[in-house]
N, C-alpha and C positions, 0 to 999 in steps of 0.2 A: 570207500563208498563212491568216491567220484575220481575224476582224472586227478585232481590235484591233493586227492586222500594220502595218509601217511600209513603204510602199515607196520607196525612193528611185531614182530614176533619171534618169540625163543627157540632159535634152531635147537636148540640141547633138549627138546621136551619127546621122548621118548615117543609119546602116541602120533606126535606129528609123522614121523617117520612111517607109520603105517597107514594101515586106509582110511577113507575119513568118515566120521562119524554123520558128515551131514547129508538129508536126503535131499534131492530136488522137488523143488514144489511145480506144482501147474504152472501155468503161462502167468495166472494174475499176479502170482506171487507171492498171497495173505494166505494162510491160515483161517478159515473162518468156521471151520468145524471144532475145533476143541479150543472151546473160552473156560475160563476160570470166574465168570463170573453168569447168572441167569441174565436172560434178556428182560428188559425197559418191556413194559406195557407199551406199546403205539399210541402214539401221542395225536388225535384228531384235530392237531393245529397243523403239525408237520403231514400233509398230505404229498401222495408220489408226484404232484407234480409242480410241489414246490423244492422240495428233496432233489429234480433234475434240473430244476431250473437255476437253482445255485452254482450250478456249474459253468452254466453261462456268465453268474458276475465275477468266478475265478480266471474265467476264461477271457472276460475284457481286460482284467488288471494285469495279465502277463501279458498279451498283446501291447497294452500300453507300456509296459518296463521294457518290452523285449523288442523294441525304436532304440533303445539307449543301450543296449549290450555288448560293455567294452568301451565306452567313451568317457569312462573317467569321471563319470558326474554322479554322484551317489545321490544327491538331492531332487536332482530331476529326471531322475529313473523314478524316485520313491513319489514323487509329486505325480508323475504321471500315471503309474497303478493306481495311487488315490482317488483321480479325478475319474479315470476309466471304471471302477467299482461302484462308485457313487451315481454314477450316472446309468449301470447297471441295477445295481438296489433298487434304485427310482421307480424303473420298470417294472416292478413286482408286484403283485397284486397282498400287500403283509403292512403290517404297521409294527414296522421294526423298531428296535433300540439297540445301538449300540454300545454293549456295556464292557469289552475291551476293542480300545481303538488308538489311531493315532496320537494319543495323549488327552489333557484335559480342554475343557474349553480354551481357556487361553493360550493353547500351545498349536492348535493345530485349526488350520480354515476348515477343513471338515472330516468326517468319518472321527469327530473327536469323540469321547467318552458321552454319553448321554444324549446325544444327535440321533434325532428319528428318520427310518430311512423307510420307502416303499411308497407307492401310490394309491396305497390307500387308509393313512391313518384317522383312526377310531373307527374303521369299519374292515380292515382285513384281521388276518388271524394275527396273534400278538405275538413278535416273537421279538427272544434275545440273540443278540449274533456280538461272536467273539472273530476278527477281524486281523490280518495280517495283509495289507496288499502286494508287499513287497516283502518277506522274507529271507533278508540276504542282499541287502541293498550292496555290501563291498563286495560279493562276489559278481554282482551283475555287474555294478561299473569296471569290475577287474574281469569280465567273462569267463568266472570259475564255474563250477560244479555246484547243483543243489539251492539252484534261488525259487522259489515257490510265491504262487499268489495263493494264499489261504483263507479258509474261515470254518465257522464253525456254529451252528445254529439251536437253538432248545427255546423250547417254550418257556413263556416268560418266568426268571427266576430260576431257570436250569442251570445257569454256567455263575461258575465263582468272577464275581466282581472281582479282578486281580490285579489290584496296584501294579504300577511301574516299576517294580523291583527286580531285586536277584531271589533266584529259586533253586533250593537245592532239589535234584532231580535224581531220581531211580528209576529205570523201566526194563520189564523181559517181555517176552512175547507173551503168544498162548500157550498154554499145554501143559502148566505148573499150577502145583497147589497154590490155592491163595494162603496168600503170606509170605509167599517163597522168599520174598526182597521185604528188607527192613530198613529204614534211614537210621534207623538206633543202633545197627549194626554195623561193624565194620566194612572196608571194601573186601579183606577177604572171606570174611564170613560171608557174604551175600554173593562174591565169586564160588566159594566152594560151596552154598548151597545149590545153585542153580547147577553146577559142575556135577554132585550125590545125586541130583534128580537125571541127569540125562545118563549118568554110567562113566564118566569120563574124569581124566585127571581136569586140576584145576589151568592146564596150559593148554587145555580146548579149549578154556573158553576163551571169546573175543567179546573187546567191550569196546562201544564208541565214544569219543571223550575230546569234548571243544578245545584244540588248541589254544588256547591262555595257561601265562605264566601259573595264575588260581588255583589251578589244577595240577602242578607239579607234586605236590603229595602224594596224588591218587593215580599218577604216572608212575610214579616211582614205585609203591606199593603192589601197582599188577604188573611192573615188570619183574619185582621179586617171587613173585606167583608164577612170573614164566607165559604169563597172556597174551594173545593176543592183543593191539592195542590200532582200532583206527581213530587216526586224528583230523579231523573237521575243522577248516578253517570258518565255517561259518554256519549257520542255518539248524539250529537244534531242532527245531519239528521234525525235517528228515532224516535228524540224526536219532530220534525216539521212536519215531513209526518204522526206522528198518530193523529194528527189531522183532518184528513182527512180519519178516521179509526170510525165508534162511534162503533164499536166493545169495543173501548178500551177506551171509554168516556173522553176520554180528549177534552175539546173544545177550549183553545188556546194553544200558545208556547209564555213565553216569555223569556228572558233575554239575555245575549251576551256570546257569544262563535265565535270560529275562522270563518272569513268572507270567506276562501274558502270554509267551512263545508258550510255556507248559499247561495253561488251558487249551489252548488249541492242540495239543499235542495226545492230552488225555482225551479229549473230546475222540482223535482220530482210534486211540485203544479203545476207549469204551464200544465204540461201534464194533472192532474186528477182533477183539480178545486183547490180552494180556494184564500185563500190573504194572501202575505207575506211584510212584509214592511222591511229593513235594512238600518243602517244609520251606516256606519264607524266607529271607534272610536282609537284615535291614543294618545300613551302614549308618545311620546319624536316626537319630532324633524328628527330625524333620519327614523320614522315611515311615517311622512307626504314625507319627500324627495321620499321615496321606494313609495307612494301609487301616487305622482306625478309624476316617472318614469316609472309608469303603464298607464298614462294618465289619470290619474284622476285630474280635477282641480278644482270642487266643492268638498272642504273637509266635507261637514257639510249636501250634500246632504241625502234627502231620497229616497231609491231607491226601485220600487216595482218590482211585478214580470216583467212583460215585460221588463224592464228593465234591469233585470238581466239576462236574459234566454231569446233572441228575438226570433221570429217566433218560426217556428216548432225547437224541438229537444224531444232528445233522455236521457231517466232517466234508468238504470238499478243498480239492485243492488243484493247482494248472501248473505246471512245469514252465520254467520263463526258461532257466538251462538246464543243459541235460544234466541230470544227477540217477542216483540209485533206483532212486522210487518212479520217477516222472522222465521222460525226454522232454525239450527246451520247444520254445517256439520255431518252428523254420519257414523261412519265406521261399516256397516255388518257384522254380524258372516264368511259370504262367501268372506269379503275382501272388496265390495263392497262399496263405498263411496257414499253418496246421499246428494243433496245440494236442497236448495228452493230458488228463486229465484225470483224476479220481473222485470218487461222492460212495458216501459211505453212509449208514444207517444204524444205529443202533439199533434198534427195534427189531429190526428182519436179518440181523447181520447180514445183509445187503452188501459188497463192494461191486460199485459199475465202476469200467475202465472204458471211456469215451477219447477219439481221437477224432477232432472237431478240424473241420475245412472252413477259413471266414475268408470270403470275399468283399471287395468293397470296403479295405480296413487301413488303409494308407493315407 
């Protein structure tokens, strides 16, 4: 996926050796003509011109991280997107909440869980926003591939309040029957069904899979399958939404990483197609208490996209380094800062691809 991605792949796989199966897409790179699921009603909270203006607060918090790219300091890279978002929110005419953030109240000075943002509460439109400022904090202090300033917006009640946890995670693109991916299924079941749908053996496919030790099962499993295998040192949103990319031929996502990273992540499929499946996953006692003070009472549920990400809402995101999906911040000879950025729609299956110029930003 990026400079420092791992590809693994089984020379011995017969179809590899012939021509390949994948088409190139347009310049954007999404798919937004064959989704698997109807479009969201348009939501008369999320109006276009709050839908673009969100890309301005992805766009302050990479600018702020991407001061610190490559200096080794993961906490003041990720302090710095904080403060830069928040002070973009502010500007907004929304009486926002943020109901996945930085952690809980007492964990974080702000963008925490329950923190109202926008300048205009109890008089703008009500929205929920699911927040990521920094996505990838160890790859920006180590200036890898694939760090993103995120979020993700729905009208109030739209997005799964989603504990601190581990999330087990499934995602394919567009252009498959619903259902195609099952969490109750094995990894090769849900390799060789995606595999039966496109015409191909099971060693076309490619699946992307977060380097952690966690994962060694499901490494091991689709290298028996003959899979393709890219490994991601970091940032599972880009590792779920390049599915949705065959620029970058990955065709699933699997394994667990943090369950707020998987609402923003569904948030970003619900807008441009495909299937995400997530089912919780809690290590102590203490875990399930937090994920039932969230209101969750099915601990063991699986939950898809509508369910994570109801009706219409709002995906954007700003590339801090270059990765698959986004190019990184770069600073001009003349000073000039330029960011790439994506904002995506449910509603209208809308993807804008914005390459923003900010002056006056040092």
């Amino acid at each position: 996926m990026g400079r420092n991605s791992k590809a693994i792949l089984d020379k011995t796989c017969p179809s590899r050796l012939g021509p390949s199966h994948s088409t190139a897409q347009p310049e954007s790179g999404v798919n937004v003509s064959s989704q698997s699921t109807a479009k969201p009603v348009p939501s008369k909270v999320l109006d276009r011109v709050l839908v673009l203006e969100m890309v301005r607060v992805t766009e302050a918090a990479a600018i702020g991280a991407a001061k610190l790219i490559g200096r080794g300091d993961e906490k003041a890279a990720d302090a710095a997107a904080v403060e830069a978002m928040r002070i973009a929110f502010n500007e907004l005419y929304m009486d926002g909440t943020v109901v996945i953030g930085e952690g809980e109240r007492d964990e974080a000075p702000m963008l925490y869980i329950g923190e109202k943002v926008g300048a205009a509460p109890d008089k703008g439109p009500k929205i929920d926003i699911a927040l990521d400022p920094l996505e990838g904090t160890t790859i920006t202090a180590k200036a890898g591939p694939n760090a993103l300033a995120v979020l993700a917006a729905a009208e109030e009640g739209g997005l799964l309040n989603a504990p601190d946890v581990y999330m087990e995670k499934l995602a394919v693109g567009p252009g498959y029957a619903e259902g195609i991916i099952d969490l109750a299924k094995s990894v090769s079941e849900n390799v060789k069904a995606v595999a039966d749908a496109k015409g191909v053996a099971p060693c076309d496919i490619t699946v992307c899979v977060l380097d952690r030790p966690r994962h060694a099962d499901i490494i091991a499993e689709l290298r028996g399958l003959g899979c393709g295998i890219h490994l991601i040192p970091d940032g599972d949103v880009a590792g779920v939404i390049a599915v949705t990319n065959e620029d970058t031929g990955i065709d699933l996502y699997m394994g667990t990483g943090g369950a707020p990273e998987g609402v923003l992540a569904a948030a970003a499929l619900r807008c441009v197609g495909g299937q995400f499946k997530g089912r919780l996953l809690f290590r102590n006692e203490d875990e399930k208490a937090r994920a039932r003070k969230w209101g969750i009472e099915d601990l063991n549920k699986i939950y898809d996209l509508k369910e994570l990400a109801k009706g219409d809402c709002i995906f954007a995101a700003t590339g801090v380094t270059d990765g698959s999906l986004l190019k990184g911040v770069k600073v001009r000879k003349d000073g000039v800062m330029t960011t790439d950025s994506v904002v995506m729609r449910a509603a209208s299956g809308t993807v804008r691809w914005v390459r923003g110029e900010h002056r006056n930003k040092h």
